[in-house]
mmCIF file of the N, C-alpha and C atoms, coordinates in Angstrom:
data_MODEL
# 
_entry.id   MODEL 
# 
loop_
_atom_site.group_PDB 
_atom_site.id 
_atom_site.type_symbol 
_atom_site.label_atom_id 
_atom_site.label_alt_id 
_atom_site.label_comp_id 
_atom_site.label_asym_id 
_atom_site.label_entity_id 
_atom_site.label_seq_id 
_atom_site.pdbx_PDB_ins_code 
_atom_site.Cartn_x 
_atom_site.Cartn_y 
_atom_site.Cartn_z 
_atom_site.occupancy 
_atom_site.B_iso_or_equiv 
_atom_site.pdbx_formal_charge 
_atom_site.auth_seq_id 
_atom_site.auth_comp_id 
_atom_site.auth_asym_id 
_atom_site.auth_atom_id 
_atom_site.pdbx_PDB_model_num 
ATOM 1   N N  . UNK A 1 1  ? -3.802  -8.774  4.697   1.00 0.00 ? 1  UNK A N  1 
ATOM 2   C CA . UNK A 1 1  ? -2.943  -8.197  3.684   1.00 0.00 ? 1  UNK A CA 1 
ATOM 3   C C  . UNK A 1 1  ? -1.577  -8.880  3.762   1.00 0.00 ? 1  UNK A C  1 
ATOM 4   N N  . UNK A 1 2  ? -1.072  -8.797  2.483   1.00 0.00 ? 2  UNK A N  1 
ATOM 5   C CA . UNK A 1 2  ? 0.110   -9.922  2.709   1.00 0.00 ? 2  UNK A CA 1 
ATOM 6   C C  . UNK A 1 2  ? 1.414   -9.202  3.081   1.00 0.00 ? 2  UNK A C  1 
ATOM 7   N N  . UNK A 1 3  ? 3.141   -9.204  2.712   1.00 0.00 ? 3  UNK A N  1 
ATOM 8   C CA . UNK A 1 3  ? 3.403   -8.505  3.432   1.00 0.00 ? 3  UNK A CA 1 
ATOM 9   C C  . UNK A 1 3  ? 3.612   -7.485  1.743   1.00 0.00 ? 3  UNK A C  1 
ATOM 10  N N  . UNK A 1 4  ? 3.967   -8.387  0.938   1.00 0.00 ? 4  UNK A N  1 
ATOM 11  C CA . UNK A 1 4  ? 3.804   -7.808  -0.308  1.00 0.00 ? 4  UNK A CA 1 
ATOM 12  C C  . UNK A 1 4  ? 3.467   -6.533  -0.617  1.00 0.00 ? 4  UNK A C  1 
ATOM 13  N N  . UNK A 1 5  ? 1.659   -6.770  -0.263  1.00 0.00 ? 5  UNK A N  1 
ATOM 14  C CA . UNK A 1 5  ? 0.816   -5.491  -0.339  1.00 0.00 ? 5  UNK A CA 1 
ATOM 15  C C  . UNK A 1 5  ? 0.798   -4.579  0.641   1.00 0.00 ? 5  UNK A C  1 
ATOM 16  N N  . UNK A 1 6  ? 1.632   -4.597  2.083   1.00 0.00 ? 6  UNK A N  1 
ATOM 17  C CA . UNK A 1 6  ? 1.956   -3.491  2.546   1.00 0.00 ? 6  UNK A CA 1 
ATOM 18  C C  . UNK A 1 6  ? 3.415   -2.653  2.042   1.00 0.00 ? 6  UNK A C  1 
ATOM 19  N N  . UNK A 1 7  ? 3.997   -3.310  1.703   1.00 0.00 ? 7  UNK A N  1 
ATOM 20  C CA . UNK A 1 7  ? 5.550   -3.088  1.164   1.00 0.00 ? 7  UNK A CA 1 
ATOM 21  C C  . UNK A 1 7  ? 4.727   -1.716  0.068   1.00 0.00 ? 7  UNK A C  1 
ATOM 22  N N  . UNK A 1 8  ? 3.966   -2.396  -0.461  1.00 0.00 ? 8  UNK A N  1 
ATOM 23  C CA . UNK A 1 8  ? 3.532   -1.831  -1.728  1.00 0.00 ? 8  UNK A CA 1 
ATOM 24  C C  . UNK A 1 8  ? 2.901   -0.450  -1.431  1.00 0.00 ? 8  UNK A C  1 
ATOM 25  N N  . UNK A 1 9  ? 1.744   -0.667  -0.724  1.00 0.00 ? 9  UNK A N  1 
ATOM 26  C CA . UNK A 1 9  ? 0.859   0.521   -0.118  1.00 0.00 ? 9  UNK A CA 1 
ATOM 27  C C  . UNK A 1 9  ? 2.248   1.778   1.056   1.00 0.00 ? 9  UNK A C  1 
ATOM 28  N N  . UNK A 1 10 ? 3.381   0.762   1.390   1.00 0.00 ? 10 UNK A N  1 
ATOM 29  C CA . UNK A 1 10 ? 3.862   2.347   2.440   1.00 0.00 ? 10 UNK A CA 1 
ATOM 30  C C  . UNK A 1 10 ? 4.815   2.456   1.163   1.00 0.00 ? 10 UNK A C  1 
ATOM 31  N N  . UNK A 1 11 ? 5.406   1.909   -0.031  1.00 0.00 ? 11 UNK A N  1 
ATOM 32  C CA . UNK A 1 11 ? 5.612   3.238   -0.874  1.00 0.00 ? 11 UNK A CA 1 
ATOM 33  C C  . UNK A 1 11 ? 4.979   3.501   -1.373  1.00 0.00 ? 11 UNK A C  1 
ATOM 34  N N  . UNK A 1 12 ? 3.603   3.798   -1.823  1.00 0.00 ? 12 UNK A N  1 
ATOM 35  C CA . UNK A 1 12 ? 2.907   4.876   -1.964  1.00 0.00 ? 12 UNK A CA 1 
ATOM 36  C C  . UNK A 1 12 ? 2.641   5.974   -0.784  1.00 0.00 ? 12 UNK A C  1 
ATOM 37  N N  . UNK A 1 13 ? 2.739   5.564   0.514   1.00 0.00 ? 13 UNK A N  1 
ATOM 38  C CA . UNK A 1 13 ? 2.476   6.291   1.173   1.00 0.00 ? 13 UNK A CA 1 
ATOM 39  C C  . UNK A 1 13 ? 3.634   7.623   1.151   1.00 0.00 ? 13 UNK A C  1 
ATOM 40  N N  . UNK A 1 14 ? 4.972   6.971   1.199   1.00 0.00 ? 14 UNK A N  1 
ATOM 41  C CA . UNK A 1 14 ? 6.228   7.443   1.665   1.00 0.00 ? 14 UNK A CA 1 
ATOM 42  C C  . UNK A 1 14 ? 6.944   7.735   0.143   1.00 0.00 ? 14 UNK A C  1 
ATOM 43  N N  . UNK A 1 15 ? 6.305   7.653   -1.093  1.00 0.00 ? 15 UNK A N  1 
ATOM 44  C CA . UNK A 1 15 ? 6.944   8.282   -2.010  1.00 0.00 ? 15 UNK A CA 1 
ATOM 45  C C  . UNK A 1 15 ? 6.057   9.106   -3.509  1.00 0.00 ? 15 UNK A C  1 
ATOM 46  N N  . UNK A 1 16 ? 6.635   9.937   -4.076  1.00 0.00 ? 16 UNK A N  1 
ATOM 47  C CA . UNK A 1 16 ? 6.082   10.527  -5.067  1.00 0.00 ? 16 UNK A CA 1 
ATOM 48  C C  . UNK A 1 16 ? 6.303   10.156  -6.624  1.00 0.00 ? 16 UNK A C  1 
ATOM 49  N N  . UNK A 1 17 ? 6.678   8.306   -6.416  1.00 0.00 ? 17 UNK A N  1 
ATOM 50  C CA . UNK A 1 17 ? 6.961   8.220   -7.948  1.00 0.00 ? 17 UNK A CA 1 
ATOM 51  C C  . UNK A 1 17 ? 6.455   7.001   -7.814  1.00 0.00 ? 17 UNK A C  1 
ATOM 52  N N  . UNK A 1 18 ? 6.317   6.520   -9.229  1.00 0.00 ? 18 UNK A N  1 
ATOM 53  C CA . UNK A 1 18 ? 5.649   4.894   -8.953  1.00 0.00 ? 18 UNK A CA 1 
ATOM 54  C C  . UNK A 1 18 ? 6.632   3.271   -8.498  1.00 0.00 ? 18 UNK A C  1 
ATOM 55  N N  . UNK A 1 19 ? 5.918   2.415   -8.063  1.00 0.00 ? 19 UNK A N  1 
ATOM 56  C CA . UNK A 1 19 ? 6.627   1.767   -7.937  1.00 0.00 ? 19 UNK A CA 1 
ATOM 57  C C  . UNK A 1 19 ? 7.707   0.887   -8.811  1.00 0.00 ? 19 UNK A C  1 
ATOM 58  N N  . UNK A 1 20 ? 8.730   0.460   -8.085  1.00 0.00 ? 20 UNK A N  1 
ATOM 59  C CA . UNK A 1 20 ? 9.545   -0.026  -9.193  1.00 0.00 ? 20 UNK A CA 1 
ATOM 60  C C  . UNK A 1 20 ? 9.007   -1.889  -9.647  1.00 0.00 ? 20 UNK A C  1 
ATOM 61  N N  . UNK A 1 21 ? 8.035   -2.211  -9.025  1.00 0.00 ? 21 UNK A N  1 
ATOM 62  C CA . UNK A 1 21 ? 7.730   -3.303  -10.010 1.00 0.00 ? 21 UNK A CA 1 
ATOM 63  C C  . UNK A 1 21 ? 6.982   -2.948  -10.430 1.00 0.00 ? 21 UNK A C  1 
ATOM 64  N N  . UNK A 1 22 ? 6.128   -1.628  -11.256 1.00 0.00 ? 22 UNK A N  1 
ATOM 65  C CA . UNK A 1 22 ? 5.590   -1.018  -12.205 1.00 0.00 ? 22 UNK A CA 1 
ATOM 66  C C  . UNK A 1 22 ? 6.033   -1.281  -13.639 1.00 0.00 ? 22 UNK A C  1 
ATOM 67  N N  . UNK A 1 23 ? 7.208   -1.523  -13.720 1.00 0.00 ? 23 UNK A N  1 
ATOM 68  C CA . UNK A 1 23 ? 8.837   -1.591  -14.922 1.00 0.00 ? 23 UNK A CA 1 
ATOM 69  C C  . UNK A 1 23 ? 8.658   -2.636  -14.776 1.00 0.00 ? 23 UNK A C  1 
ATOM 70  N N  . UNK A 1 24 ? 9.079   -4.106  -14.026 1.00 0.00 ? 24 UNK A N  1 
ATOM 71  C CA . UNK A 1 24 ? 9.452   -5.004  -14.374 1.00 0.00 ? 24 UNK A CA 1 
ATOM 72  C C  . UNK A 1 24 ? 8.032   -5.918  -14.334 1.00 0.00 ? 24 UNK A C  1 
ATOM 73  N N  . UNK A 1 25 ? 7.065   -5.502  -13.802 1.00 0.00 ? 25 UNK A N  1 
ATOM 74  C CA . UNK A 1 25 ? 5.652   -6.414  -13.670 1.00 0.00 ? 25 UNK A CA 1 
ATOM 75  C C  . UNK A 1 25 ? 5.366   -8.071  -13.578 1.00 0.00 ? 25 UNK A C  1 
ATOM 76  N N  . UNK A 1 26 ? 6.341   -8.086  -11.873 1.00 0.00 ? 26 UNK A N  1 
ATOM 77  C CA . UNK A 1 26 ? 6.341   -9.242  -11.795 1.00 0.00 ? 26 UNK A CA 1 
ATOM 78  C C  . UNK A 1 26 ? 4.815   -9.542  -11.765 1.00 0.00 ? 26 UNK A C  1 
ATOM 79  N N  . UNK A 1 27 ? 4.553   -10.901 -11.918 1.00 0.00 ? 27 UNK A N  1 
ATOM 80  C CA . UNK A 1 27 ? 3.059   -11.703 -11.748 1.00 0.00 ? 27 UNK A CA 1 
ATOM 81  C C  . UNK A 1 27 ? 2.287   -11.499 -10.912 1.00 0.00 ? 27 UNK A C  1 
ATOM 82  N N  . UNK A 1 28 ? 2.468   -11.002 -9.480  1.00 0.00 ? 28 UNK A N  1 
ATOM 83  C CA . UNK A 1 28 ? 1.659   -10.394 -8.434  1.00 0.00 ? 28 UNK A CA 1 
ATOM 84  C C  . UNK A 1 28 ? 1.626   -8.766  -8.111  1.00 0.00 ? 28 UNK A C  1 
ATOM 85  N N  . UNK A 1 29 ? 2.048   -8.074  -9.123  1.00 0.00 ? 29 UNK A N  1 
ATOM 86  C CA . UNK A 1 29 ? 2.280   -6.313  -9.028  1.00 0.00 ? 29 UNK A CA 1 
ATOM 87  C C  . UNK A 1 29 ? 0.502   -6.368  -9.759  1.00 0.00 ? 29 UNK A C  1 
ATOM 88  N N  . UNK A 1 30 ? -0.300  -7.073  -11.006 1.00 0.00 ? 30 UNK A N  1 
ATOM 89  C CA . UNK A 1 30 ? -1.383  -6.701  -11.494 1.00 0.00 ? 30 UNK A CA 1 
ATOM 90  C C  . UNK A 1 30 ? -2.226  -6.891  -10.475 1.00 0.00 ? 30 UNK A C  1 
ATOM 91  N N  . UNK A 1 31 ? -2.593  -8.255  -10.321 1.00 0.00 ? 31 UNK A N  1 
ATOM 92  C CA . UNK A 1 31 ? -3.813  -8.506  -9.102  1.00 0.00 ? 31 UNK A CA 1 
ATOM 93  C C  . UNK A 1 31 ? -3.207  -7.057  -7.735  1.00 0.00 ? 31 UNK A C  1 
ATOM 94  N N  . UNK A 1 32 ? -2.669  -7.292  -7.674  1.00 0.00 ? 32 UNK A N  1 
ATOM 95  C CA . UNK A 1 32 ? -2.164  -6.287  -6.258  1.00 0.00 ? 32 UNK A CA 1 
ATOM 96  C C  . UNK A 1 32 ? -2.464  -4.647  -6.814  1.00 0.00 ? 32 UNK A C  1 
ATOM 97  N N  . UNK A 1 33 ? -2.427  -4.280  -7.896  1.00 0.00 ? 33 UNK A N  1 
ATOM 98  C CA . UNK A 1 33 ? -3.027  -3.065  -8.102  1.00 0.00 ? 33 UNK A CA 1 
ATOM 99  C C  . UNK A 1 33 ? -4.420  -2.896  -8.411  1.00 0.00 ? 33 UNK A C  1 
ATOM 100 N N  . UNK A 1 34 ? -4.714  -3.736  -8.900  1.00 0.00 ? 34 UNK A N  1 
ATOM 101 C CA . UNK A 1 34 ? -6.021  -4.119  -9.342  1.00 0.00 ? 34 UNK A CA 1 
ATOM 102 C C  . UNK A 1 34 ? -7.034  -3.639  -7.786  1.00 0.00 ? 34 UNK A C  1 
ATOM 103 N N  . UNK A 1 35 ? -6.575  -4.958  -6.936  1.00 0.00 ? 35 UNK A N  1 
ATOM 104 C CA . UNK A 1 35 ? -7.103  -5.243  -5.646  1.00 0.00 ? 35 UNK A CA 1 
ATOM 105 C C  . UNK A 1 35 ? -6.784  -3.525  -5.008  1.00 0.00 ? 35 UNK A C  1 
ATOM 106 N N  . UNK A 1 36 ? -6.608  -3.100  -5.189  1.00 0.00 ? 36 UNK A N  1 
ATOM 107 C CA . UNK A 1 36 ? -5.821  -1.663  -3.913  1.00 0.00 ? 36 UNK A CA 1 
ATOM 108 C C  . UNK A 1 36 ? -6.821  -0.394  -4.712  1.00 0.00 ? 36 UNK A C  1 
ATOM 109 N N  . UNK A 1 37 ? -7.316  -0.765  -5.936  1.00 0.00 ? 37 UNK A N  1 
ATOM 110 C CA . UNK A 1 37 ? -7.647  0.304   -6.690  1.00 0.00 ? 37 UNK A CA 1 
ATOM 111 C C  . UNK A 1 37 ? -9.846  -0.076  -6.543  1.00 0.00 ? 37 UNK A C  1 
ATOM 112 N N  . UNK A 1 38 ? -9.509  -1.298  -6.676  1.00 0.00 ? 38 UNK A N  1 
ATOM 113 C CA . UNK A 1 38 ? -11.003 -1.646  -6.614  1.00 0.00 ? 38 UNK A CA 1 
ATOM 114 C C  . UNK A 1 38 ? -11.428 -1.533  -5.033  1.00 0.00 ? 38 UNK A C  1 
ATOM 115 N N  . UNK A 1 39 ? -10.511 -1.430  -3.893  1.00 0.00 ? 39 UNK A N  1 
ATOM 116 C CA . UNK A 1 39 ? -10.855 -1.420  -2.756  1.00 0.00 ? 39 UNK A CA 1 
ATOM 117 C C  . UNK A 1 39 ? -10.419 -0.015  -2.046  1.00 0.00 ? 39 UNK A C  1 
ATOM 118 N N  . UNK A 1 40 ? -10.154 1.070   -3.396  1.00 0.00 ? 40 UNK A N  1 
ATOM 119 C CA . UNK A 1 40 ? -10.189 2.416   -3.092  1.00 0.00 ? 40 UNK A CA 1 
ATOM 120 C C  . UNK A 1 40 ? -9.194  2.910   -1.968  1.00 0.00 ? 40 UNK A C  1 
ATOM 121 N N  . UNK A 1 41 ? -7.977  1.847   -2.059  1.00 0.00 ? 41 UNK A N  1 
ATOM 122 C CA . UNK A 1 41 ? -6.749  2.360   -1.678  1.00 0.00 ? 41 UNK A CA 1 
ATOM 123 C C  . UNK A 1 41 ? -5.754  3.370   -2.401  1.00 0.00 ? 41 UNK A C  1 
ATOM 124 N N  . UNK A 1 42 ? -6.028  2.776   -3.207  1.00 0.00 ? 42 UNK A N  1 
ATOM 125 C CA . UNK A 1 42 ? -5.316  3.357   -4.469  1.00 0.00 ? 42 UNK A CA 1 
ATOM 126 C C  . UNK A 1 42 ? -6.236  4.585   -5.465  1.00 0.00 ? 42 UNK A C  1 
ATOM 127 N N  . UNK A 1 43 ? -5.801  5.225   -6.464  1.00 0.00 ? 43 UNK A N  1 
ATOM 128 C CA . UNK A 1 43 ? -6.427  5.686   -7.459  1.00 0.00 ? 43 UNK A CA 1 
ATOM 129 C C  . UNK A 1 43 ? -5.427  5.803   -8.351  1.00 0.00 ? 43 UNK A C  1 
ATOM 130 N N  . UNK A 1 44 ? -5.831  6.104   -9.677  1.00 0.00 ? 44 UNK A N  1 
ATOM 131 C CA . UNK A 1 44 ? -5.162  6.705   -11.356 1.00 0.00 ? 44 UNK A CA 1 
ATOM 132 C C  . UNK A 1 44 ? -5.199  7.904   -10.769 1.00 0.00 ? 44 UNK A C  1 
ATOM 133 N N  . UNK A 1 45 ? -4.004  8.305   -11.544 1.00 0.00 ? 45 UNK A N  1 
ATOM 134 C CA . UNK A 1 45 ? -3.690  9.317   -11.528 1.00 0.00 ? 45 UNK A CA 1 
ATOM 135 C C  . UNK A 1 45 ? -3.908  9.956   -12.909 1.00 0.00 ? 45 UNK A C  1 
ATOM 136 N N  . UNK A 1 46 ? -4.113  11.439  -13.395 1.00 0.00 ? 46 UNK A N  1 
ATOM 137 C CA . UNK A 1 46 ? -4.392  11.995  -14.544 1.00 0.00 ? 46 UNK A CA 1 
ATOM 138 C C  . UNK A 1 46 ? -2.944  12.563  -14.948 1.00 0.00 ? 46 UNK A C  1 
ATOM 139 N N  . UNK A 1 47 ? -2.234  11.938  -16.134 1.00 0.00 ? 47 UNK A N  1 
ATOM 140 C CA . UNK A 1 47 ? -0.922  11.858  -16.917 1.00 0.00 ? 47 UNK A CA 1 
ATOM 141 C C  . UNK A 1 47 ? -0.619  13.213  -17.130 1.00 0.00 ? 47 UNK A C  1 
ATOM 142 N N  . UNK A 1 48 ? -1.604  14.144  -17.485 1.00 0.00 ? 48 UNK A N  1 
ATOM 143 C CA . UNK A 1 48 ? -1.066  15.545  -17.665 1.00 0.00 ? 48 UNK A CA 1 
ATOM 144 C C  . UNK A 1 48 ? -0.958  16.200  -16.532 1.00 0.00 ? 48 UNK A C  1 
ATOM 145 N N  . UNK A 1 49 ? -1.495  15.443  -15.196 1.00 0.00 ? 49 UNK A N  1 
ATOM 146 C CA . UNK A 1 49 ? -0.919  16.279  -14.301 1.00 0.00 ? 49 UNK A CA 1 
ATOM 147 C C  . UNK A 1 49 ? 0.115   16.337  -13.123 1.00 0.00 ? 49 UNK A C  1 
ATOM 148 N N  . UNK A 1 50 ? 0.396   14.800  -13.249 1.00 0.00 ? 50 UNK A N  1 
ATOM 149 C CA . UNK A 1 50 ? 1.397   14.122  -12.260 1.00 0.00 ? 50 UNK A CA 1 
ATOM 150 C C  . UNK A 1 50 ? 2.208   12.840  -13.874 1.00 0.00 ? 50 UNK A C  1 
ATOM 151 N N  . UNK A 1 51 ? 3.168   12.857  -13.146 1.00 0.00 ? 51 UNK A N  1 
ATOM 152 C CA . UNK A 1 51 ? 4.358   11.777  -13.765 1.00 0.00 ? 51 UNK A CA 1 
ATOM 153 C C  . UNK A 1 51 ? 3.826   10.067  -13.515 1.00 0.00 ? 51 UNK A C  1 
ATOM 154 N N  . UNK A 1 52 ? 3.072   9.978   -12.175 1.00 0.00 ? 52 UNK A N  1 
ATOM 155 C CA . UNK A 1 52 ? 2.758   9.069   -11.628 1.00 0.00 ? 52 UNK A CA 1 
ATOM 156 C C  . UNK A 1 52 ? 1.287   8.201   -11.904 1.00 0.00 ? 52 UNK A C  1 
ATOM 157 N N  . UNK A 1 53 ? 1.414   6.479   -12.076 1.00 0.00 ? 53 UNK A N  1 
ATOM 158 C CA . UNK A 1 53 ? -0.487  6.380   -12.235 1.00 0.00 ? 53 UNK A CA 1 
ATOM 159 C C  . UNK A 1 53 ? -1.005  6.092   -11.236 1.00 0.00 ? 53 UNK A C  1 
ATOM 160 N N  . UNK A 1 54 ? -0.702  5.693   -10.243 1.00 0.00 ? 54 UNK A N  1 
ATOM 161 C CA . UNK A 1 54 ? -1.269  5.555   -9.075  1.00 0.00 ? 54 UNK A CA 1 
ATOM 162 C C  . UNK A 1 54 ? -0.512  6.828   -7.645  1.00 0.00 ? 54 UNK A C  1 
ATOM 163 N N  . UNK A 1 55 ? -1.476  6.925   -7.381  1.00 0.00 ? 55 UNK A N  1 
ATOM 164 C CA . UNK A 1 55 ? -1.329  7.221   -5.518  1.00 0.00 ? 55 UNK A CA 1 
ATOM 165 C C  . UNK A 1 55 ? -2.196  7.106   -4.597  1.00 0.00 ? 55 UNK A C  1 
ATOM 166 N N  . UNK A 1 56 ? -1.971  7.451   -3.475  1.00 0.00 ? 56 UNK A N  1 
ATOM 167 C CA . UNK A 1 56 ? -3.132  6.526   -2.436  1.00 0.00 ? 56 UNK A CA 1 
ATOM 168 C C  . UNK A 1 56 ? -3.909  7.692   -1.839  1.00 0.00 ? 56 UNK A C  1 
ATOM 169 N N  . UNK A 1 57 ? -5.013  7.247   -1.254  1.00 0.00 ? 57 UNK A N  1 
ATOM 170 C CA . UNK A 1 57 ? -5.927  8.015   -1.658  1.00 0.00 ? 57 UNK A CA 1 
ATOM 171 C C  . UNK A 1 57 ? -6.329  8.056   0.050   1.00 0.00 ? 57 UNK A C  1 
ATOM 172 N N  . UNK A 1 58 ? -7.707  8.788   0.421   1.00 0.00 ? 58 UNK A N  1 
ATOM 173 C CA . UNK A 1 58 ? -7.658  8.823   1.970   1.00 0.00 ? 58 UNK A CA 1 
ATOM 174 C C  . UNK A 1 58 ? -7.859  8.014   2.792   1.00 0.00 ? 58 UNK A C  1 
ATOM 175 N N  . UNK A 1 59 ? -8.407  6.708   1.788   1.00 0.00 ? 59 UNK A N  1 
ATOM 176 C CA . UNK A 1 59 ? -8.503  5.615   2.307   1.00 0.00 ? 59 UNK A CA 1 
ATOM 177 C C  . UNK A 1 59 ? -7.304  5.132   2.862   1.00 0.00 ? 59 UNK A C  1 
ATOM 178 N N  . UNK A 1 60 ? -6.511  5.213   1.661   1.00 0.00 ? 60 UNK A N  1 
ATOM 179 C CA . UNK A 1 60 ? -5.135  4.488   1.917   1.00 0.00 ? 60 UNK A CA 1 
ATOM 180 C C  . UNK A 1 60 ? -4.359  5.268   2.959   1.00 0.00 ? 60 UNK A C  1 
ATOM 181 N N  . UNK A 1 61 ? -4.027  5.876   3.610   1.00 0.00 ? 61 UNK A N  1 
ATOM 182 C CA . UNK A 1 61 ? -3.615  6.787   4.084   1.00 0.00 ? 61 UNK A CA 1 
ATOM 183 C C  . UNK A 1 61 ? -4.525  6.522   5.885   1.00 0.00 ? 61 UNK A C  1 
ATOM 184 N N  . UNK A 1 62 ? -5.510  6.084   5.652   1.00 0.00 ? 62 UNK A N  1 
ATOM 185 C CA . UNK A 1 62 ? -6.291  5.789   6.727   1.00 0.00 ? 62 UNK A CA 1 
ATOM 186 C C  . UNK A 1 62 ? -5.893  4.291   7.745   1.00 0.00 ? 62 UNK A C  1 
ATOM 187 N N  . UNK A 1 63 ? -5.878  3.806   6.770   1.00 0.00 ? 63 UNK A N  1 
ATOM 188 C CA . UNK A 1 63 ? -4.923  1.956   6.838   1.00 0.00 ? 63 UNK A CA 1 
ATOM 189 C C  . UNK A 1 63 ? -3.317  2.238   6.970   1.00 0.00 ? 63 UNK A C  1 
ATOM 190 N N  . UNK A 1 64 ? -2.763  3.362   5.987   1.00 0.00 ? 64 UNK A N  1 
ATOM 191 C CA . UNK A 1 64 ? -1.424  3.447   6.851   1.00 0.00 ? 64 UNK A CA 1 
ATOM 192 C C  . UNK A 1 64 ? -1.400  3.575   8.253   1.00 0.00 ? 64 UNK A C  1 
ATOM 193 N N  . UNK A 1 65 ? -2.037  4.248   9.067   1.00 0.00 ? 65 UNK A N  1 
ATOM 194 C CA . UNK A 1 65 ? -2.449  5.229   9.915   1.00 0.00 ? 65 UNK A CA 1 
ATOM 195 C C  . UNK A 1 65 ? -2.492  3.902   10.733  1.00 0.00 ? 65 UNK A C  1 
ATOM 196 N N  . UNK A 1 66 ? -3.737  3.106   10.341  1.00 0.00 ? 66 UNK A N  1 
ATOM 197 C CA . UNK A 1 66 ? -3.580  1.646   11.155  1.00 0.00 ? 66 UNK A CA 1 
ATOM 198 C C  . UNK A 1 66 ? -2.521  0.863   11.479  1.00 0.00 ? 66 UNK A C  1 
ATOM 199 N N  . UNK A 1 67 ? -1.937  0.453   10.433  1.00 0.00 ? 67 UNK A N  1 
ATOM 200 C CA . UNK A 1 67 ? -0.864  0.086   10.918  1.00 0.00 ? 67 UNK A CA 1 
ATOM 201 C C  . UNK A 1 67 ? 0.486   0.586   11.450  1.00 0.00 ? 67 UNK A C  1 
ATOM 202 N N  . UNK A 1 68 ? 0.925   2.051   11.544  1.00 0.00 ? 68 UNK A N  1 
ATOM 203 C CA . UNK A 1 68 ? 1.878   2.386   12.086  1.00 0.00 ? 68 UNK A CA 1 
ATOM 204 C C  . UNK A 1 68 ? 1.099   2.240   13.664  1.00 0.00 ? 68 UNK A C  1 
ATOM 205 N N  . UNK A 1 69 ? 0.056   1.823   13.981  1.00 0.00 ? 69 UNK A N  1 
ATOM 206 C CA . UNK A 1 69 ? -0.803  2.162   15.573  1.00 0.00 ? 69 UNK A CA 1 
ATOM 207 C C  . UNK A 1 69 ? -0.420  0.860   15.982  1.00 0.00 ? 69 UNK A C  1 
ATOM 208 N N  . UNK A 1 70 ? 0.032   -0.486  15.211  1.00 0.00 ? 70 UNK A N  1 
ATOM 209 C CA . UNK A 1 70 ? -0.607  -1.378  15.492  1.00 0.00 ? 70 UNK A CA 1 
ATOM 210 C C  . UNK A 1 70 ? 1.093   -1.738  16.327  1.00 0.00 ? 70 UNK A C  1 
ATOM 211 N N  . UNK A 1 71 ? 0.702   -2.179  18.340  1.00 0.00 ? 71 UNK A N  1 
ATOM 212 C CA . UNK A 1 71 ? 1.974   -2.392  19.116  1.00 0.00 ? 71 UNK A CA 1 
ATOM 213 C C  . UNK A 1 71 ? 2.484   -3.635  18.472  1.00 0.00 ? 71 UNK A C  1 
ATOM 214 N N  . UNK A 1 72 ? 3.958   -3.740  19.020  1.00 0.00 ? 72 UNK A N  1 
ATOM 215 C CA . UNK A 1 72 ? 4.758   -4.230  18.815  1.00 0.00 ? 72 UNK A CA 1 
ATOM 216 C C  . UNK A 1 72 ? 4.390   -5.945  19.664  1.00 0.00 ? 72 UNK A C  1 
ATOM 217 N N  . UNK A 1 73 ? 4.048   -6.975  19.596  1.00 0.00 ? 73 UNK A N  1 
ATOM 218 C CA . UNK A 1 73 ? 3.855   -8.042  20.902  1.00 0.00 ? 73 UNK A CA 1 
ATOM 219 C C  . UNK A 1 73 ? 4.552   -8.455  21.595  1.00 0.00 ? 73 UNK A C  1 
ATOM 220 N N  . UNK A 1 74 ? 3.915   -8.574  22.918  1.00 0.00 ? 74 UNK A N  1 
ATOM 221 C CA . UNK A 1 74 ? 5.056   -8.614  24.054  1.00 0.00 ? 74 UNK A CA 1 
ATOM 222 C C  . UNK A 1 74 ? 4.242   -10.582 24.658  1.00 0.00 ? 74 UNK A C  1 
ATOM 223 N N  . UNK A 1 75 ? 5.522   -10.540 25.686  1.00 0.00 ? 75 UNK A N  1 
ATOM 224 C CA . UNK A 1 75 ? 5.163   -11.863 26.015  1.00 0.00 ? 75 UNK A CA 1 
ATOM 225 C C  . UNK A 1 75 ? 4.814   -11.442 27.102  1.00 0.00 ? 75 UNK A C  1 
ATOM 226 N N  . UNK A 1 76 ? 3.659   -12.494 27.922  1.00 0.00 ? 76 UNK A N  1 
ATOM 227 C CA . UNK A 1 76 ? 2.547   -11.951 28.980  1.00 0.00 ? 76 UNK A CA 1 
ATOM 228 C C  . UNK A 1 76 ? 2.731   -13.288 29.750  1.00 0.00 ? 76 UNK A C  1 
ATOM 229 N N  . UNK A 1 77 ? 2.992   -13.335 30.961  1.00 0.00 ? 77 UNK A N  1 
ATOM 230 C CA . UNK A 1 77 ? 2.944   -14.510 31.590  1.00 0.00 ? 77 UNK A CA 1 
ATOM 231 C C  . UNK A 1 77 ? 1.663   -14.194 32.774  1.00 0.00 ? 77 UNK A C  1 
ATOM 232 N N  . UNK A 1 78 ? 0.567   -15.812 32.247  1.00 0.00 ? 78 UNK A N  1 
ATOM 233 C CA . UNK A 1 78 ? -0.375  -15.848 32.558  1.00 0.00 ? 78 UNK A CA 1 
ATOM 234 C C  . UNK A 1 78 ? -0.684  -17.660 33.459  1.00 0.00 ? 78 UNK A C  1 
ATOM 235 N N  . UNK A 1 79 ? -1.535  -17.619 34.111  1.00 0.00 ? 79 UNK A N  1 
ATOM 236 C CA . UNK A 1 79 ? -1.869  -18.716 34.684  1.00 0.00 ? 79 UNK A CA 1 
ATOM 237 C C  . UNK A 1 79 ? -3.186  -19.528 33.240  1.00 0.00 ? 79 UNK A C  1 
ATOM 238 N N  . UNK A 1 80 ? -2.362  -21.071 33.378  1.00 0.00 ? 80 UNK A N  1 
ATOM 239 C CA . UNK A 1 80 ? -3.356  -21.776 32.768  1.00 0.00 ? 80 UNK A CA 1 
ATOM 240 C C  . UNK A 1 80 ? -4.410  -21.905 33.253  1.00 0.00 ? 80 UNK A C  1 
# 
């Protein structure tokens, strides 16, 4: 995942409105929703009942989960 599409996926995680290149739709916001929705990160949302068209779903939420787990790297001094 690039860093793009995590930027993208933790605000969905961490907010209740859509994203702001939703409005301006740079050239990599379509494939990148596209990709998050076909790989059931994402879902539509239904207009009469939220403000929002996407939010993330338990998948997505599962992969957040991954990566807040994932340590920080340390340097390891080892014999060649």
């Amino acid at each position: 995942m690039t860093p793009y599409e995590i930027e993208v996926m933790l605000w969905y995680n961490s907010r209740c409105e859509d994203h702001e290149h939703m409005s301006s739709n740079p050239p990599i916001w379509r494939p990148t929703i596209d990709k998050f929705l076909r790989d059931g990160l994402l879902q539509t949302c239904n207009a009469s009942v939220t403000d929002t068209c996407y939010a993330i779903t338990d998948k997505g939420l599962a992969y957040i989960d991954h990566l807040c787990a994932v340590q920080v790297p340390i340097c390891k001094w080892v014999q060649p």
